[in-house]
Backbone as a chain_set.jsonl record, in Angstrom:
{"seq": "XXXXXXXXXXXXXXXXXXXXXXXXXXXXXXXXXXXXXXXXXXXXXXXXXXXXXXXXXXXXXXXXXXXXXXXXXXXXXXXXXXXXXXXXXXXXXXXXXXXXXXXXXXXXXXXXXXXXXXXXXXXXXXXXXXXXXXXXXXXXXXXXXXXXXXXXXXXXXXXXXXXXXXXXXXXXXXXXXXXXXXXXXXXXXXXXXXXX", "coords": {"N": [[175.224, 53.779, 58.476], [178.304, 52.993, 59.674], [179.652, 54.083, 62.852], [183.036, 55.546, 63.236], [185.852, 54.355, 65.684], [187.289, 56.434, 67.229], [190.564, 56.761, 67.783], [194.201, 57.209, 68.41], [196.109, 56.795, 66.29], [193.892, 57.02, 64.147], [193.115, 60.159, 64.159], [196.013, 61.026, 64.474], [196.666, 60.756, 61.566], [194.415, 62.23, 60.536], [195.043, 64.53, 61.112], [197.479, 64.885, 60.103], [196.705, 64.643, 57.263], [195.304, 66.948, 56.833], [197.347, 69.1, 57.49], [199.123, 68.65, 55.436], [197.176, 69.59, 53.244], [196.722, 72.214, 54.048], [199.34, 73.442, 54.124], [199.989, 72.702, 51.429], [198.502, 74.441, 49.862], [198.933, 76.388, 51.19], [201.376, 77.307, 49.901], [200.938, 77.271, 47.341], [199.123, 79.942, 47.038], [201.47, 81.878, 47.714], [203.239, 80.898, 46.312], [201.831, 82.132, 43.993], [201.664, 84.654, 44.086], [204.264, 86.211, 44.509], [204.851, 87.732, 43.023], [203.787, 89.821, 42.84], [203.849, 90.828, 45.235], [206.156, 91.458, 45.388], [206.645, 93.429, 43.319], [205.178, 95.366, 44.615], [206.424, 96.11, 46.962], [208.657, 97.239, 45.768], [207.754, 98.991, 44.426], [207.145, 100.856, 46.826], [209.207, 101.076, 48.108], [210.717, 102.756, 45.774], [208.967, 104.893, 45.759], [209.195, 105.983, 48.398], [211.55, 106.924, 48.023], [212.0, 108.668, 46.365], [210.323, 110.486, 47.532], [212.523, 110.973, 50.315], [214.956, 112.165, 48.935], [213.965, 114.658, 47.694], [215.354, 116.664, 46.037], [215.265, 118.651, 44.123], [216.677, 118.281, 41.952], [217.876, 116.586, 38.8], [217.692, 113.072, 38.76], [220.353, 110.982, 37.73], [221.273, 108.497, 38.116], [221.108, 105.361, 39.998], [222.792, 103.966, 42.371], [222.968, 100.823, 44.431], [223.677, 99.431, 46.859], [224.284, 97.368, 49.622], [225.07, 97.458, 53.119], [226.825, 96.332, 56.159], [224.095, 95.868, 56.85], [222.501, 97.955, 55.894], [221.043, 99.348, 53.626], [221.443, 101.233, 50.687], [220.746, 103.231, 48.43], [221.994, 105.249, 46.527], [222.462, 108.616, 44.949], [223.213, 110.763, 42.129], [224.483, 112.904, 40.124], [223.746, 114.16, 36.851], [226.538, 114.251, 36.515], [227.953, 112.755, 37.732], [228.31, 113.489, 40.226], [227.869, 113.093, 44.014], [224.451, 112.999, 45.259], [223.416, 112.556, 47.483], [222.221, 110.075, 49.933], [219.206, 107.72, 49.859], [218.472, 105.944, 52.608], [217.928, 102.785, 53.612], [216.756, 101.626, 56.493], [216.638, 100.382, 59.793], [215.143, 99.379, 63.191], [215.085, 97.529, 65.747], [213.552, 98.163, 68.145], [211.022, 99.14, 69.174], [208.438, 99.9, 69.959], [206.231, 97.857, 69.261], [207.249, 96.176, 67.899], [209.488, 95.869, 65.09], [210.72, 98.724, 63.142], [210.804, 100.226, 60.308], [212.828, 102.861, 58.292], [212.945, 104.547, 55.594], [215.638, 106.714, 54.63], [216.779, 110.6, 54.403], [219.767, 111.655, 52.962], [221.761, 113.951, 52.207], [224.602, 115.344, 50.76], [226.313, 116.866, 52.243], [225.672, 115.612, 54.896], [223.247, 116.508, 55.833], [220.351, 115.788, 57.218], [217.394, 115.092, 54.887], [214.884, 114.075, 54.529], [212.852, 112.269, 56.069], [210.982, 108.643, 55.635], [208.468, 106.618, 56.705], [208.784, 103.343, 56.409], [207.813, 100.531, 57.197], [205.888, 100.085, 60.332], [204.633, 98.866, 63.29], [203.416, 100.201, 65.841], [201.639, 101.241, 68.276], [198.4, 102.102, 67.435], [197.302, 105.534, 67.65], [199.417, 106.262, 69.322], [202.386, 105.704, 69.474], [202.141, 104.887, 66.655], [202.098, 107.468, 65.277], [204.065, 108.453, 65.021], [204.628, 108.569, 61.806], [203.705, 110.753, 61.494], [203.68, 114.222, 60.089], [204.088, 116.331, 61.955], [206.272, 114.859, 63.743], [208.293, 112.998, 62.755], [209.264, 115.116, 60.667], [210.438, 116.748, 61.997], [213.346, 115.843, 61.881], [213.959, 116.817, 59.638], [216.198, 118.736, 57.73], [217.884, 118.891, 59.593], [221.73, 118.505, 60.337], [223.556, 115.367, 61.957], [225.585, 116.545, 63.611], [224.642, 118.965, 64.763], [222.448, 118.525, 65.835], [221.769, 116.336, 68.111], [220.749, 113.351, 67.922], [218.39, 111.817, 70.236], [216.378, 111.418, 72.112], [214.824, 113.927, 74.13], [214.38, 113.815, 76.662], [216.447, 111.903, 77.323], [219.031, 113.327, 76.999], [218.705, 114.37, 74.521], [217.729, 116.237, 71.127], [215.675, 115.295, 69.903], [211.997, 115.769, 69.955], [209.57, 113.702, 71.701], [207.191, 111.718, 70.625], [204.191, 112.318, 72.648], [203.563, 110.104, 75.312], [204.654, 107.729, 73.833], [207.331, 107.038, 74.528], [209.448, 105.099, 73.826], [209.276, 104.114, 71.273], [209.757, 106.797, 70.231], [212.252, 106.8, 70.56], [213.319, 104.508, 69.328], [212.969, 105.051, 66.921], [214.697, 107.552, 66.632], [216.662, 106.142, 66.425], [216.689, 104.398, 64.731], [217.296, 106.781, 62.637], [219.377, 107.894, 63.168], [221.399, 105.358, 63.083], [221.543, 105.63, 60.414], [222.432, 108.221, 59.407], [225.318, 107.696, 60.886], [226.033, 105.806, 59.209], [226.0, 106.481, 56.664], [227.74, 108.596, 57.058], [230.063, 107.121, 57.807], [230.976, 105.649, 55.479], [230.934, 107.629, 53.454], [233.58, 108.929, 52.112], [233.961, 106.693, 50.145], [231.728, 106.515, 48.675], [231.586, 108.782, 47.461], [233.216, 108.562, 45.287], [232.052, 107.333, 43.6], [229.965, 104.753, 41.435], [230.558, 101.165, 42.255], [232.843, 101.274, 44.237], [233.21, 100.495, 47.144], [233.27, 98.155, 48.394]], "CA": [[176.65, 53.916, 58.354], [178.859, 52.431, 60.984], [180.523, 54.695, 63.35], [184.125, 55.294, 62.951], [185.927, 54.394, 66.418], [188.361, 57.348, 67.466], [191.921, 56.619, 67.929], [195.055, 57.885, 68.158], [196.561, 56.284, 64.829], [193.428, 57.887, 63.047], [193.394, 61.402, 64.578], [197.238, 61.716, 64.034], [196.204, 60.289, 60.162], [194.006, 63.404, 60.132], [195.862, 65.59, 61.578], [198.883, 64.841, 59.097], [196.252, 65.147, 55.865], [194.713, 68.655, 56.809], [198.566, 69.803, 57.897], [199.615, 68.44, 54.342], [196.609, 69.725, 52.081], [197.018, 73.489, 54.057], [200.692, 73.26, 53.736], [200.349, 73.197, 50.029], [197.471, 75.428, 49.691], [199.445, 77.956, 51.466], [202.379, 77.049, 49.31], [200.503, 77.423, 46.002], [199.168, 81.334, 47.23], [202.469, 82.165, 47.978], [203.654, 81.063, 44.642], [201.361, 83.116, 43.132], [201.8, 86.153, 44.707], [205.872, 86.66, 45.544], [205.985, 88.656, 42.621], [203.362, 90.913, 43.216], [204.064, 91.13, 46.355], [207.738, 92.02, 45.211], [206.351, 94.56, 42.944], [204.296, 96.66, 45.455], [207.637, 96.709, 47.895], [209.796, 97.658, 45.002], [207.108, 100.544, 44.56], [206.823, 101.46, 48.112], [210.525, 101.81, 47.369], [210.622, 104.238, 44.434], [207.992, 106.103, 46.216], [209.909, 106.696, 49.556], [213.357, 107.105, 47.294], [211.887, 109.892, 45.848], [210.612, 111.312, 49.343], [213.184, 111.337, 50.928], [215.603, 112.693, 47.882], [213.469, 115.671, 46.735], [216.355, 117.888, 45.971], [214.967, 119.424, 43.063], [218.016, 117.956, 40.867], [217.444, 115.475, 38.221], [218.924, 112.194, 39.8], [220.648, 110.074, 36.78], [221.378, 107.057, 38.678], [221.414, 105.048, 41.099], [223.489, 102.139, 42.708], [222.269, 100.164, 45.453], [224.537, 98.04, 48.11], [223.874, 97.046, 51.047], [226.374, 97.481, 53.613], [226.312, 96.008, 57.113], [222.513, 95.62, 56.901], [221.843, 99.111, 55.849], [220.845, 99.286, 51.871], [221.979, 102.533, 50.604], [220.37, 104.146, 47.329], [222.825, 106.358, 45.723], [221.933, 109.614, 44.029], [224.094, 111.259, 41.105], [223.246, 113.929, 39.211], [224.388, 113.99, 35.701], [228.182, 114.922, 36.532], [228.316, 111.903, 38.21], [228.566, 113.778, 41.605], [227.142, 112.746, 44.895], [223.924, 113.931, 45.838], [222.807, 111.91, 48.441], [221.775, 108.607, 49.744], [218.22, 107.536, 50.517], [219.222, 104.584, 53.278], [216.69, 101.776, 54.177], [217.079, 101.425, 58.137], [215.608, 99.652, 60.909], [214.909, 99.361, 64.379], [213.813, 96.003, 66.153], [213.275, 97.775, 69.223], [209.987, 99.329, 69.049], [207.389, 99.101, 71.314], [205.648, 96.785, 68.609], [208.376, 95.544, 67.099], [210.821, 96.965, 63.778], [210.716, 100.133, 62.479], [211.802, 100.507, 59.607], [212.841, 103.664, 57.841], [213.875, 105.459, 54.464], [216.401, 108.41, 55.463], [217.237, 110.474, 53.006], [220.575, 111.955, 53.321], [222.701, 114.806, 51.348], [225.968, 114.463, 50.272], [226.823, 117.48, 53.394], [225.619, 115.096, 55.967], [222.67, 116.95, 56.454], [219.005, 115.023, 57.045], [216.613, 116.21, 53.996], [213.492, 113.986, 54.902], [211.827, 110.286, 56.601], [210.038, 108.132, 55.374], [208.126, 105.141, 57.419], [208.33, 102.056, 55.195], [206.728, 99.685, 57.795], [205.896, 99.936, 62.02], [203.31, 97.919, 63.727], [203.155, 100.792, 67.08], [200.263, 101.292, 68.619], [197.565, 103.372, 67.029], [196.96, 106.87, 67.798], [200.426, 106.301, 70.077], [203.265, 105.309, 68.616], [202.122, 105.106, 65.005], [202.105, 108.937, 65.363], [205.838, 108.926, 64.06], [203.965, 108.994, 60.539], [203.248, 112.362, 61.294], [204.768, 115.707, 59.828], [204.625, 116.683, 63.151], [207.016, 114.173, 64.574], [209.004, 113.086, 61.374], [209.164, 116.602, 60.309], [211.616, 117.751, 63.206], [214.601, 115.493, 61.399], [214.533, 117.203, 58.287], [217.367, 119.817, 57.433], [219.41, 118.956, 60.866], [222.775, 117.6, 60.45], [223.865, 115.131, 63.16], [226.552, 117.275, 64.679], [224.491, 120.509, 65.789], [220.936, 118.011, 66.144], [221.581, 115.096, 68.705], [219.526, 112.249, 67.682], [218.245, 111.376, 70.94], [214.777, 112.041, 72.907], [215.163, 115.255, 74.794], [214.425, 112.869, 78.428], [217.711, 111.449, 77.506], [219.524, 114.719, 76.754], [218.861, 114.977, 72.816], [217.032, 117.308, 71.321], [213.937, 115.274, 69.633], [210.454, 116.013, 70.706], [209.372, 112.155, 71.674], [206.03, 111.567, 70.76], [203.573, 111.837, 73.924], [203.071, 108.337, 75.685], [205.196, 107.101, 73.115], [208.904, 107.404, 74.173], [209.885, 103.509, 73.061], [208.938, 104.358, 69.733], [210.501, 107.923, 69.548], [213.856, 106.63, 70.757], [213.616, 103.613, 68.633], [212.769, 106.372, 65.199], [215.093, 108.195, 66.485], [217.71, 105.247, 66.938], [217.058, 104.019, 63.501], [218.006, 107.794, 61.986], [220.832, 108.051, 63.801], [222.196, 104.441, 62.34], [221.428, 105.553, 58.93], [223.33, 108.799, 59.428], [226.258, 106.917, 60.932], [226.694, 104.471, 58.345], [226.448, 107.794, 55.785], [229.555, 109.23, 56.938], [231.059, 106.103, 57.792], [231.045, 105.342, 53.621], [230.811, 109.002, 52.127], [234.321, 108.776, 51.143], [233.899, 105.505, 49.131], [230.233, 107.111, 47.458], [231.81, 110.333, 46.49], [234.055, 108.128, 44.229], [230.945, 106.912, 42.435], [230.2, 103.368, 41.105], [230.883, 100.113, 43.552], [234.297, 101.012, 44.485], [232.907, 100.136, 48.441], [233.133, 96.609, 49.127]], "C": [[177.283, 53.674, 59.715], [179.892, 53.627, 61.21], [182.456, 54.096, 63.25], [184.827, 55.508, 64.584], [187.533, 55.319, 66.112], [189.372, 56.921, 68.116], [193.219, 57.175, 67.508], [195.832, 57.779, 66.793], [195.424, 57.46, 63.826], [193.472, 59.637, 63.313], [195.043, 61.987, 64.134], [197.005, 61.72, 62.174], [195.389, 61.366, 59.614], [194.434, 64.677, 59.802], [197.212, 65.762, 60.191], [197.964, 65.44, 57.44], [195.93, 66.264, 55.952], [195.666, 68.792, 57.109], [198.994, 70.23, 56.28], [199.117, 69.625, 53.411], [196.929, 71.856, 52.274], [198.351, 74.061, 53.474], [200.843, 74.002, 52.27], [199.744, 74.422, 49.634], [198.129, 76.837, 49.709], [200.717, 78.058, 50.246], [202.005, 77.682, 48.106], [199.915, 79.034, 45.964], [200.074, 81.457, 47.167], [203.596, 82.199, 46.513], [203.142, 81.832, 43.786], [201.25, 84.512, 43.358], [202.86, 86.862, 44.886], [205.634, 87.595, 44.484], [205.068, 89.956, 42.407], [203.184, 91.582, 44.235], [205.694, 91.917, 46.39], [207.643, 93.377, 44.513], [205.684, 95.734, 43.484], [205.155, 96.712, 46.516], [208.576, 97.546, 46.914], [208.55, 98.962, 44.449], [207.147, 101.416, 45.354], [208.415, 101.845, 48.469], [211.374, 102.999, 47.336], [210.116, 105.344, 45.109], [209.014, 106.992, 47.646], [211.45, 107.263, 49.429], [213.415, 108.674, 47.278], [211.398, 111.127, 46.694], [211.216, 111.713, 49.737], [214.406, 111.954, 50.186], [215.371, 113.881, 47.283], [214.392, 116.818, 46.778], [216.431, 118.705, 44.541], [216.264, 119.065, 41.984], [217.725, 116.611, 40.199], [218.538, 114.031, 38.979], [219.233, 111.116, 38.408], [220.903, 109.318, 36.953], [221.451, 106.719, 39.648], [222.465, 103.684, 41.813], [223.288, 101.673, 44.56], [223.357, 99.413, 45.739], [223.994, 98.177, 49.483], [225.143, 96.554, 51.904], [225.889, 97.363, 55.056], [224.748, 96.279, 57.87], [221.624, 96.809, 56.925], [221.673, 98.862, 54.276], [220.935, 100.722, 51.34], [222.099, 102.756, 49.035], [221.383, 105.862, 47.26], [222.675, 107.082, 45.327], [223.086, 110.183, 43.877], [223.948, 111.841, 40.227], [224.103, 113.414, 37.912], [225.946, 113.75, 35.325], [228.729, 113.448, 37.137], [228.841, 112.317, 40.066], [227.722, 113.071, 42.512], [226.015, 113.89, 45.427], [223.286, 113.399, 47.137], [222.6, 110.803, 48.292], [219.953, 108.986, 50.232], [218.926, 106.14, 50.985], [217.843, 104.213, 53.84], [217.653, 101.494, 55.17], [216.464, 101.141, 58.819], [215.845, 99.878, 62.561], [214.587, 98.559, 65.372], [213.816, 96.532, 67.938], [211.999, 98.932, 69.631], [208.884, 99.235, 69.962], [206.115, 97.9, 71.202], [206.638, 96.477, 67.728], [209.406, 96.559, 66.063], [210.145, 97.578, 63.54], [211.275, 100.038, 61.228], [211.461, 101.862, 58.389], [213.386, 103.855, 56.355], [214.188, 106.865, 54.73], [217.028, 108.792, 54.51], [218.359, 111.702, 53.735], [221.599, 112.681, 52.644], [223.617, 114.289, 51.674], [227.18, 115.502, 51.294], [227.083, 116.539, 54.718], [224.187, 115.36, 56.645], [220.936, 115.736, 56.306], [217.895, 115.81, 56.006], [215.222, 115.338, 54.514], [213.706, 112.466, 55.478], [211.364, 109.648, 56.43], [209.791, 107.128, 56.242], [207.876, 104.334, 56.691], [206.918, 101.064, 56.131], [207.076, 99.695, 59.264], [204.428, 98.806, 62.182], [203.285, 98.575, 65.696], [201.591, 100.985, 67.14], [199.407, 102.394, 68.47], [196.943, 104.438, 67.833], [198.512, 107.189, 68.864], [201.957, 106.596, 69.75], [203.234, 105.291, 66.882], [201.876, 107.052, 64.772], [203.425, 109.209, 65.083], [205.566, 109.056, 62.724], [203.742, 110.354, 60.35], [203.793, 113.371, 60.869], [205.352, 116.031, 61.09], [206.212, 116.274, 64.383], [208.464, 114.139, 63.307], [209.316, 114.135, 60.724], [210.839, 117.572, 61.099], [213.366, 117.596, 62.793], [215.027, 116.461, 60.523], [215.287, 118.674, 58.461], [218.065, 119.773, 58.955], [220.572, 117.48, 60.381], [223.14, 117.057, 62.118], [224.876, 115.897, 63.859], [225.824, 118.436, 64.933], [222.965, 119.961, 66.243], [221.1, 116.647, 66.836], [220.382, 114.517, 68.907], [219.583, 111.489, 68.682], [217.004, 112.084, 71.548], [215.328, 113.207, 73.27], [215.189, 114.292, 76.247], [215.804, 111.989, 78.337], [219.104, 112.16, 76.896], [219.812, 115.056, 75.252], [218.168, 115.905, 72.757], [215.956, 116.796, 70.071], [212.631, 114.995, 70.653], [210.34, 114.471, 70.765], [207.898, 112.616, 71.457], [205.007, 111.006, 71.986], [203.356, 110.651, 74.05], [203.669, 107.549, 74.791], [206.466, 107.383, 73.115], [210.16, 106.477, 73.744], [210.017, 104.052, 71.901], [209.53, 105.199, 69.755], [212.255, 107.531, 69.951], [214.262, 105.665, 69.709], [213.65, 104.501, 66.988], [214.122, 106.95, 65.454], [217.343, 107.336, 66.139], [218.454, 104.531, 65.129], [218.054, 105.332, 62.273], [219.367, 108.234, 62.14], [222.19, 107.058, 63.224], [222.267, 104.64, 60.831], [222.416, 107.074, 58.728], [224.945, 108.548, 59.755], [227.146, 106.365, 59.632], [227.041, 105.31, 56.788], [228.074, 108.521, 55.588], [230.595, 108.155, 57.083], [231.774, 106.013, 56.399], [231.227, 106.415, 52.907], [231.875, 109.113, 51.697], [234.514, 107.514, 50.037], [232.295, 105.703, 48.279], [230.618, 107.946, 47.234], [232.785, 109.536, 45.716], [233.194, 107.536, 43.055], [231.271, 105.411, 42.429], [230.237, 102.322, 42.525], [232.214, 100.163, 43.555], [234.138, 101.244, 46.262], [232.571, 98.742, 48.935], [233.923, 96.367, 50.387]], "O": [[176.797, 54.13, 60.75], [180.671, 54.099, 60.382], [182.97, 52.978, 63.214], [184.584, 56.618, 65.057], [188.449, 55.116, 65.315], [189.095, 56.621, 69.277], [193.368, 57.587, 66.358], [196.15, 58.84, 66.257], [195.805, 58.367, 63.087], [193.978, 60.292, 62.402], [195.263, 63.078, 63.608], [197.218, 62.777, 61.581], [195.473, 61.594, 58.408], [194.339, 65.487, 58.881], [197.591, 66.776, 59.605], [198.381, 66.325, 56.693], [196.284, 66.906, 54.963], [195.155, 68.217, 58.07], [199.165, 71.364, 55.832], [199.871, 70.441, 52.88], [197.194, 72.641, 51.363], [198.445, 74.914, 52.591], [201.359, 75.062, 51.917], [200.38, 75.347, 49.129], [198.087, 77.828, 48.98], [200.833, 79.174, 49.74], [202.681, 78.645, 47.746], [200.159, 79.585, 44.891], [200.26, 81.069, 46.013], [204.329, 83.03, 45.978], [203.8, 82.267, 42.841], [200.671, 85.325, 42.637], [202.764, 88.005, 45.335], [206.215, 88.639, 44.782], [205.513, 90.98, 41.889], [202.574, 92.646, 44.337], [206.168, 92.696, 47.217], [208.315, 94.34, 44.884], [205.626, 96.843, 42.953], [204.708, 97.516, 47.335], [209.205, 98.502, 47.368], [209.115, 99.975, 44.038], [207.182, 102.607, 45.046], [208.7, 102.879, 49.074], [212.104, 103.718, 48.019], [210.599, 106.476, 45.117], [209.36, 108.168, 47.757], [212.217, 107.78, 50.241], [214.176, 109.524, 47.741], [211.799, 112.29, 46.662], [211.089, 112.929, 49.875], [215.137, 112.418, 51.061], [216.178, 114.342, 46.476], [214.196, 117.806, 47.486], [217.42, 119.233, 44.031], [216.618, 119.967, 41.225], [217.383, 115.632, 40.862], [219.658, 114.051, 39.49], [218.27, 110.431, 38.063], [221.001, 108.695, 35.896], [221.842, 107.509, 40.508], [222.553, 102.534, 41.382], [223.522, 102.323, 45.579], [223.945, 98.771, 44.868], [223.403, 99.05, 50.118], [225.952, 95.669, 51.625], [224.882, 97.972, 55.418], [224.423, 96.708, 58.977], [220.554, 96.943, 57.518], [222.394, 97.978, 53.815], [220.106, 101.412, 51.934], [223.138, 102.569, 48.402], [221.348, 106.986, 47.759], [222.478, 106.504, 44.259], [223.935, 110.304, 44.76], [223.225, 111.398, 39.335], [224.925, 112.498, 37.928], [226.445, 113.274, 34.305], [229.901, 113.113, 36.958], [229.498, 111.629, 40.847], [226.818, 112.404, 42.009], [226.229, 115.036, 45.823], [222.55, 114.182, 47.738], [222.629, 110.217, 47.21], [219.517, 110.024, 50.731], [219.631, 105.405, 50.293], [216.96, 104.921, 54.326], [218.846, 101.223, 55.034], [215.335, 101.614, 58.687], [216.767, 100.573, 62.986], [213.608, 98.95, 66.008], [213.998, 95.735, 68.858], [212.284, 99.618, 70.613], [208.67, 98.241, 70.657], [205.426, 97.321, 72.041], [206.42, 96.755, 66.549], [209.891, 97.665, 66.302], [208.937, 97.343, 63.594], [212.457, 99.693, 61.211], [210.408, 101.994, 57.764], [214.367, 103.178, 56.046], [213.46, 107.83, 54.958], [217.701, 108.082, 53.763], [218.064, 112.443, 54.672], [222.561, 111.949, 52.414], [223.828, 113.326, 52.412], [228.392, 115.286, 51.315], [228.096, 116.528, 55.417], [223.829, 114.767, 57.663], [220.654, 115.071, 55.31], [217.555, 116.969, 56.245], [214.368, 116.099, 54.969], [214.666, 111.728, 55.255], [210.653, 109.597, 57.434], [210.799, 106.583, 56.691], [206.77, 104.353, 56.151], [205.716, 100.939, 55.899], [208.219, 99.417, 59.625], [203.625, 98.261, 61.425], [203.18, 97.798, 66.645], [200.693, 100.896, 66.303], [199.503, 103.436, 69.118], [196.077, 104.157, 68.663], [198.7, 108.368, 69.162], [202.503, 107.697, 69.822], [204.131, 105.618, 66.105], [201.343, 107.485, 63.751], [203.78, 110.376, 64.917], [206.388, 109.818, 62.214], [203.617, 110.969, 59.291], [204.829, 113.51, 61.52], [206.545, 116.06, 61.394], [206.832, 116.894, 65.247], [209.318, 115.0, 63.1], [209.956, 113.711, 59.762], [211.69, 118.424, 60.841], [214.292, 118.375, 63.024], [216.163, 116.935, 60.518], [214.923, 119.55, 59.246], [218.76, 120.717, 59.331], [220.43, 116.272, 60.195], [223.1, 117.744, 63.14], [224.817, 115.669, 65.067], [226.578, 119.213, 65.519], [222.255, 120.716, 66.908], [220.597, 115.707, 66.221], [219.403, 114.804, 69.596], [220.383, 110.553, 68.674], [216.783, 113.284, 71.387], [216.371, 113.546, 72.71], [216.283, 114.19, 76.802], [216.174, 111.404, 79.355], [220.048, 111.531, 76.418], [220.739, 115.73, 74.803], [217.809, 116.549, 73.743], [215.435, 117.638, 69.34], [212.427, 114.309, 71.654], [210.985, 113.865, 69.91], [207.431, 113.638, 71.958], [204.895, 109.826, 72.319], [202.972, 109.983, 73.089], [203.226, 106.403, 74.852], [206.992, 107.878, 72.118], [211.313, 106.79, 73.448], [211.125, 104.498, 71.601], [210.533, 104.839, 69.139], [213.237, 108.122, 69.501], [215.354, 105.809, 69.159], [214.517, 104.323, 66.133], [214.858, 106.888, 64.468], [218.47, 107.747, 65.861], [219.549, 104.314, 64.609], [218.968, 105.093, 61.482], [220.178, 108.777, 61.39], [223.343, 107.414, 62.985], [222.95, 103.921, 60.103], [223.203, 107.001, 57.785], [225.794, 109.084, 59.042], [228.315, 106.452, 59.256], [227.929, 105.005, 55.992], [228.933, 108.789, 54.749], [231.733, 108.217, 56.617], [232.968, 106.27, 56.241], [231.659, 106.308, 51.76], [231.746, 109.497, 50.535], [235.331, 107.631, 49.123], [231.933, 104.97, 47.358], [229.875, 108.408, 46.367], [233.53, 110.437, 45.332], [233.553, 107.326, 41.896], [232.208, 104.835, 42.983], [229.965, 102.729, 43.654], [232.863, 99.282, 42.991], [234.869, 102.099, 46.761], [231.711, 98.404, 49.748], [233.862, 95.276, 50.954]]}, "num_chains": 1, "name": "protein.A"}
């Protein structure tokens, strides 16, 4: 078999068919997966909805908007009152990148629980905001008598040792999700989408 002489024409000619055939390859996973991949976020969800919501009150609905890039789960008991939001919230400043949280939030103002949807901090360091210990300290303080800020920058959360990126950034995201709570709580105590 006669050698094939290497040149730039054929090398790019290669290069373009293995780009192509991965291309699709990846294309064709991807197609087959969005929607179970959609279904195990839209679990991970439910699951952290109900986390951060546990207010012992049946919750009869919910309505979802998303309002300057916060997403804000509604809770309503039967009466149609407000019982809280659970708010999906983020962080992109991390010491490995976004944070992002589910904060669950009475209809006082007050913080009832945390959830960590998804971090990428550094193990045993930073991924230590998973912890009761750390995550734990939010629950039942309202922002006006619990400044959501490290204690080294005159708040009053514990930062997680060797990890004070990360506890400012947790603490940065809870803080925007409380914000954006009271910002709106008179347009969610009216019920329904009357908040555009």
């Amino acid at each position: 078999m006669a050698k094939k002489e290497s040149t730039l024409v054929n090398m790019l000619v290669s290069l373009l068919v293995i780009t192509a055939v991965s291309g699709g390859v990846l294309g064709l996973v991807y197609g087959m997966t969005k929607d179970s991949i959609a279904q195990v976020e839209q679990k991970k969800n439910e699951k952290a909805i109900a986390e951060v919501l546990n207010t012992g009150v049946v919750i009869a609905s919910f309505d979802i908007d998303t309002i300057d890039g916060l997403v804000y789960n509604l809770a309503y008991d039967n009466s149609n009152q407000l019982i809280g939001a659970a708010i999906k919230t983020f962080s992109g400043k991390g010491f490995g990148g976004k944070i992002e949280l589910m904060v669950g939030v009475l209809e006082n103002g007050t913080i009832n629980k945390v959830s960590v949807l998804s971090q990428s901090e550094t193990p045993g360091l930073g991924a230590n905001m998973t912890n009761e210990s750390f995550k734990g300290q939010f629950s039942g303080q309202h922002p006006n008598d619990f400044k959501l800020q490290v204690k080294k920058d005159g708040g009053d959360v514990d930062a997680i040792t060797a990890a004070t990126i990360t506890s400012r950034a947790f603490s940065e995201a809870v803080k925007t999700a409380c914000d954006g709570f009271e910002a709106h709580k008179s347009q969610f105590l009216k019920g329904g989408n009357s908040y555009e």
